[in-house]
C-alpha positions as CSV (number, residue, x, y, z in Angstrom):
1,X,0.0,0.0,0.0
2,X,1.8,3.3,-1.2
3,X,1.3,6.3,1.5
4,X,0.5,9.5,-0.5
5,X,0.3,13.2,1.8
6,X,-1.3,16.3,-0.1
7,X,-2.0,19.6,0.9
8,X,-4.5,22.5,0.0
9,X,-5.4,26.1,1.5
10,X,-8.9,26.3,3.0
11,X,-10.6,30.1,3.0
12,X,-9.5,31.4,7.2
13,X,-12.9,32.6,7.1
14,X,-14.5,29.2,6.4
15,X,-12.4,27.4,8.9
16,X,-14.8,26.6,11.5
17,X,-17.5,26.0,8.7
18,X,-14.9,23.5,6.8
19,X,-14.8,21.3,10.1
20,X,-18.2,21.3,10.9
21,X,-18.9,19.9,7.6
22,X,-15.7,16.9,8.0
23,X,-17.8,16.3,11.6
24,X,-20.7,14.6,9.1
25,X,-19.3,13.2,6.4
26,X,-22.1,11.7,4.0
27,X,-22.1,8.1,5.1
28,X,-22.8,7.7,1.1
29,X,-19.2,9.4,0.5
30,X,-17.2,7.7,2.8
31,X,-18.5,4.1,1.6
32,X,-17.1,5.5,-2.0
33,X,-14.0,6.5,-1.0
34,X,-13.4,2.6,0.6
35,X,-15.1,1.1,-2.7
36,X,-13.0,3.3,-4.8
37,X,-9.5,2.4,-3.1
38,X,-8.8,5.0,-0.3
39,X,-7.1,3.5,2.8
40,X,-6.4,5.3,6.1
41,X,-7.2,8.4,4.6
42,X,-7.1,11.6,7.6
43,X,-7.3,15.3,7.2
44,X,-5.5,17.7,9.3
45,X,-6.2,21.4,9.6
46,X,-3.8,24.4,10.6
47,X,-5.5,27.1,12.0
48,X,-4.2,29.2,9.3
49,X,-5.9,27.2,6.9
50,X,-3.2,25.0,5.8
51,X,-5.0,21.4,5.3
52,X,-2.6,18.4,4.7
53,X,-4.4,15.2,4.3
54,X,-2.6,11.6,4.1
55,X,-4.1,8.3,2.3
56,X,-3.5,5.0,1.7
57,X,-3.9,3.6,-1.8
58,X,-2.6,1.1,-4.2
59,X,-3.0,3.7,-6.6
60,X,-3.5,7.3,-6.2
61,X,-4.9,8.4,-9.7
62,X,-6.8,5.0,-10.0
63,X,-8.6,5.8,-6.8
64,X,-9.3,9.9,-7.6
65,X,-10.7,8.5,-11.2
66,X,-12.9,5.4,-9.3
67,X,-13.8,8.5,-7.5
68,X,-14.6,11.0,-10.0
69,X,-17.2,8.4,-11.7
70,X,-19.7,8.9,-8.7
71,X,-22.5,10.9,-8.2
72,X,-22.0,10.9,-4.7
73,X,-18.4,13.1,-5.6
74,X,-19.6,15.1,-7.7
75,X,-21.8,16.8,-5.2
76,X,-19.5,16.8,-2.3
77,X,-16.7,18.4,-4.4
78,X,-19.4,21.0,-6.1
79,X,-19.9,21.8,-2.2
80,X,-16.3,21.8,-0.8
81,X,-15.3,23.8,-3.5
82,X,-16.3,27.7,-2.4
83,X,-13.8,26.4,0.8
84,X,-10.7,26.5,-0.8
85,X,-8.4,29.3,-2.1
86,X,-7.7,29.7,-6.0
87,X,-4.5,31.6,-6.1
88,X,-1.8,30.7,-7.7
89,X,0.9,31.2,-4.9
90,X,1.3,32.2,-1.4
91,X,1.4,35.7,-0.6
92,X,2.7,36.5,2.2
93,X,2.3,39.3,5.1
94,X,4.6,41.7,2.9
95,X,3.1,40.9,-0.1
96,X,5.4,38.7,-1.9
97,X,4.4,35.8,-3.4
98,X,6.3,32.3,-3.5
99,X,4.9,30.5,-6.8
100,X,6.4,27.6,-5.6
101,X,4.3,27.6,-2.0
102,X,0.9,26.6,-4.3
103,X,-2.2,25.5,-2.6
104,X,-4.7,26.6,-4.8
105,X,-7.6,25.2,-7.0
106,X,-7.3,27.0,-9.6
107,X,-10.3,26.1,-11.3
108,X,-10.1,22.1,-10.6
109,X,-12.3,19.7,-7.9
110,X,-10.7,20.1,-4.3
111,X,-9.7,16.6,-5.2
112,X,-8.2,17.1,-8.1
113,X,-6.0,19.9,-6.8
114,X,-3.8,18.0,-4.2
115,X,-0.2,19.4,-4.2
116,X,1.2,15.9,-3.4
117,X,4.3,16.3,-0.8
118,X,7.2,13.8,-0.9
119,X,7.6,11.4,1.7
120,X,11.5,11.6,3.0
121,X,11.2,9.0,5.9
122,X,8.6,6.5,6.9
123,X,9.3,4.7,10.4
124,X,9.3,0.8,9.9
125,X,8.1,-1.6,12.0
126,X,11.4,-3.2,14.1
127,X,12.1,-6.4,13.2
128,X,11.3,-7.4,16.8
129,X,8.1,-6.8,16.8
């Protein structure tokens, strides 16, 4: 099972909504993502809006395209949509912006729009154990 950690920019002002909504997860979704693949798959949110989520898949794009063939998707991403930034870059509090700091939409599904994060060390299980 390949381990895969993304991350997007959720709206500050939509924050509390954003959880609220993750609290109640359509039990119709949540069986799709399991038919369609996803493993082990958690969300974690920054109070600055930074989410990083991590799943488990055999196959990342396999399981987003199992995915995008629902109906039950389709509406959840039409609705988690207006949560998410759609810039192009970071700006920061001087008003620079770092294209390569990207958490954006731009246009695309919330699911579509992961900015996948390398993995540079996984703890094993000891050989002890």
């Amino acid at each position: 099972m390949n381990r895969y950690c993304f991350c997007l920019q959720v709206k500050p002002d939509r924050l509390d909504e954003y959880v609220e909504r993750h609290r109640n997860v359509w039990p119709e979704m949540q069986a799709a993502l399991r038919d369609s693949g996803w493993h082990n798959y958690s969300l974690f949110l920054r109070d600055d809006g930074l989410l990083v989520g991590y799943v488990e898949a055999d196959d990342l794009e396999a399981a987003q395209k199992a995915m995008a063939a629902t109906e039950v998707n389709a509406r959840w991403q039409a609705e988690m949509t207006a949560f998410f930034t759609d810039q192009n870059g970071f700006t920061d509090q001087n008003g620079f912006t770092d294209l390569n700091d990207s958490t954006g939409i731009e246009g695309r599904p919330p699911d579509e729009s992961f900015v996948l994060l390398p993995e540079i060390f996984h703890l094993t299980p000891s050989t002890e154990d």
